[in-house]
Backbone bond lengths (Angstrom), bond angles and torsions (degrees), N, CA, C in turn:
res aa  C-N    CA-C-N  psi(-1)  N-CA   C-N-CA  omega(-1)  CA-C   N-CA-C  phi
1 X - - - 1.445 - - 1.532 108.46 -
2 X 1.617 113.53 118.61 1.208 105.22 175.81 1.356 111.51 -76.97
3 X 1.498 132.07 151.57 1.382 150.16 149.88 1.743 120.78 -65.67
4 X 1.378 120.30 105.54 1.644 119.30 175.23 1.463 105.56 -93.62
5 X 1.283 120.39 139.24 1.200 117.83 151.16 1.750 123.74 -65.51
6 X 1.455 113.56 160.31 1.220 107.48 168.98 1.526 133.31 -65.50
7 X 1.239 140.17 138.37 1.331 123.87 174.18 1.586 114.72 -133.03
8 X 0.996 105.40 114.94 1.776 107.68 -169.61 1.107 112.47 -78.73
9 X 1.447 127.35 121.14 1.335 148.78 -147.08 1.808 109.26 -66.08
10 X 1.265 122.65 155.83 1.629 94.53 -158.03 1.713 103.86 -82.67
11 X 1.535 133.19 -0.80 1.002 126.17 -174.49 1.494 103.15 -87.60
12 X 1.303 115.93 -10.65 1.601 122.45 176.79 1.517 91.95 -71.49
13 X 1.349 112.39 -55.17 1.549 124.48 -167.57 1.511 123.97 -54.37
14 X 1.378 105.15 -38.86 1.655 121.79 163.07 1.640 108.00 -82.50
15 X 1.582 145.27 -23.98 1.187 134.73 155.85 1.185 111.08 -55.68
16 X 1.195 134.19 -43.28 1.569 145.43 -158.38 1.584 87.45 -75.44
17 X 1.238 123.58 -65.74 1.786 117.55 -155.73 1.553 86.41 -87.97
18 X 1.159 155.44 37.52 1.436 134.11 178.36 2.031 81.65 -128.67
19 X 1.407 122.88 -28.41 1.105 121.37 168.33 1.327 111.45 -55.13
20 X 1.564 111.99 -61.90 1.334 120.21 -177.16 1.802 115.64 -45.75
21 X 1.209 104.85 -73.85 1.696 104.80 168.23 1.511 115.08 -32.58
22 X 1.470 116.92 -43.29 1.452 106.14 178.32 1.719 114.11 -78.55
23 X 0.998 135.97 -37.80 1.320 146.20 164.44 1.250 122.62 -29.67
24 X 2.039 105.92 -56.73 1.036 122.40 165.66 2.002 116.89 -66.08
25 X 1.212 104.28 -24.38 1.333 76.31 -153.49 1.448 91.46 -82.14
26 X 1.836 122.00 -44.30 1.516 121.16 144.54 1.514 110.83 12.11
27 X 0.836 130.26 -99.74 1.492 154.04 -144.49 1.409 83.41 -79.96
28 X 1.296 147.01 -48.89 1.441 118.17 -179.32 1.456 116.38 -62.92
29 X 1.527 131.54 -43.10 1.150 140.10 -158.57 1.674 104.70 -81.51
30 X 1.655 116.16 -22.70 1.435 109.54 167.93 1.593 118.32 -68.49
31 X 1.249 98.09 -3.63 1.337 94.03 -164.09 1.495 142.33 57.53
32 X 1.530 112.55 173.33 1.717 109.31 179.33 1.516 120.76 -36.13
33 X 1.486 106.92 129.78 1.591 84.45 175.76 1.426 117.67 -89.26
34 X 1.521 118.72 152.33 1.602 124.20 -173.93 1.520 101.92 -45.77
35 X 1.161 87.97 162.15 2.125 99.36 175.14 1.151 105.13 -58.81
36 X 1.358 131.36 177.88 1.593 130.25 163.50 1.542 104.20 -102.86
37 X 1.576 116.53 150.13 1.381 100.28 -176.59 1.571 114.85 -70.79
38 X 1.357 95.51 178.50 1.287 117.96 -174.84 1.580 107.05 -77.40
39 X 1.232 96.99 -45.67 1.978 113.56 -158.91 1.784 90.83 -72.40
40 X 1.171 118.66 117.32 0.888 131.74 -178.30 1.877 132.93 -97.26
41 X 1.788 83.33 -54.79 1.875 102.91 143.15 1.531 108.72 -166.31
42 X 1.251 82.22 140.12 1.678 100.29 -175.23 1.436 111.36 -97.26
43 X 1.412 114.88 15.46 1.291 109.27 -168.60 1.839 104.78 -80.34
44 X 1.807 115.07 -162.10 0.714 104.60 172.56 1.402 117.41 -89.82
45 X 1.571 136.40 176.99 1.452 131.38 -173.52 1.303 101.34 -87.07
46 X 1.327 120.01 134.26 1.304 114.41 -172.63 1.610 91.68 -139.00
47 X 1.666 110.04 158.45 1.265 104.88 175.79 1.315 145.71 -80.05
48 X 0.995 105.31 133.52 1.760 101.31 -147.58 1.781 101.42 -87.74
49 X 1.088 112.05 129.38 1.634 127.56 173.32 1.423 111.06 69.77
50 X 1.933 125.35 43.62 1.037 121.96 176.56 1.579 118.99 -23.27
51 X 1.653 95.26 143.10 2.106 97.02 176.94 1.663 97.75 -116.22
52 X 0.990 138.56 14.08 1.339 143.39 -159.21 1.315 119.47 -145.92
53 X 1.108 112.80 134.39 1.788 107.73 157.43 1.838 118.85 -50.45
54 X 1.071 99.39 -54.91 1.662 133.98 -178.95 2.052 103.75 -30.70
55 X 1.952 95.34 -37.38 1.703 108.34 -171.60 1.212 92.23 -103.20
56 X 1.032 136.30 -15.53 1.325 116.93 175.99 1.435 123.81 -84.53
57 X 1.707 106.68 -39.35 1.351 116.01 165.53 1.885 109.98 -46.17
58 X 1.434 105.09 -40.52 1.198 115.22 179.23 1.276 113.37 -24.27
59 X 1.397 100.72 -94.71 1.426 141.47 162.35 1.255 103.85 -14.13
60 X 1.982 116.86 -73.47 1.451 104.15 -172.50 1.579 129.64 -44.37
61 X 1.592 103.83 -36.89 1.451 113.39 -178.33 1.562 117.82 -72.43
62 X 1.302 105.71 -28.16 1.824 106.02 166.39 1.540 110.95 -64.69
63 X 1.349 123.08 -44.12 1.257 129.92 173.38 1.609 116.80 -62.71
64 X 1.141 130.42 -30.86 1.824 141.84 175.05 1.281 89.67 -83.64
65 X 1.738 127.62 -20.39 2.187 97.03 -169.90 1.494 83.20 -98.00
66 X 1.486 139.14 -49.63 1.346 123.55 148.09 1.573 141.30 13.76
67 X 1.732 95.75 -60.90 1.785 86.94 -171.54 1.476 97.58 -99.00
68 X 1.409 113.28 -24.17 1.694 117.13 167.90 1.420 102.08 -54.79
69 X 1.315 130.11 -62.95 1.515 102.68 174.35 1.388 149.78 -43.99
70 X 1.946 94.31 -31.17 1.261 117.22 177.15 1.530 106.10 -54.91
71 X 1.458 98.86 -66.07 1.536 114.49 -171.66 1.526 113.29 -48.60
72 X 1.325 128.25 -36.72 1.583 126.11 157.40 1.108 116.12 -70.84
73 X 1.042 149.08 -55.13 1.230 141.45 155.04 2.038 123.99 -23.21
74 X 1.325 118.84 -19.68 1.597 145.51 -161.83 1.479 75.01 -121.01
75 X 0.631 145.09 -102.20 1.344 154.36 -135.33 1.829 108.29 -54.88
76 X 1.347 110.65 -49.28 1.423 121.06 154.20 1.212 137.57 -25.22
77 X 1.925 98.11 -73.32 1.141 141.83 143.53 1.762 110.91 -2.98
78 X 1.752 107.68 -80.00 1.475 125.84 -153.85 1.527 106.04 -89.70
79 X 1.577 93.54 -12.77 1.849 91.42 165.99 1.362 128.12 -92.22
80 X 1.318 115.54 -7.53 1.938 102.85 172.70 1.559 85.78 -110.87
């Protein structure tokens, strides 16, 4: 049994590069893309790769006075 390789038919071959030309020309006419921002996270600093129970408890309790603020803050908010 002989073995053929595949050969993609030439209208596959002209879909394929008529994509390409459009792709390309796309992407030229959008032009440069904008910078990426700067602000990366605005959150608060928190400690990064706790070694302790002691930092994690930390952490959790900055995060619980957090959504308690949130939630007064919403709550404020939805009453006037």
């Amino acid at each position: 049994m002989k073995l053929t390789q595949y050969h993609p038919s030439i209208r596959r071959l002209q879909e394929d590069f008529a994509a390409r030309v459009a792709r390309r020309k796309y992407t030229a006419a959008r032009g440069p893309r904008p910078p990426k921002s700067k602000i990366t996270d605005n959150s608060e600093p928190w400690l990064k790769n706790p070694d302790s129970v002691s930092e994690d408890w930390y952490i959790a309790c900055r995060v619980n006075e957090r959504v308690e603020a949130w939630k007064l803050q919403q709550t404020v908010l939805s009453d006037s």
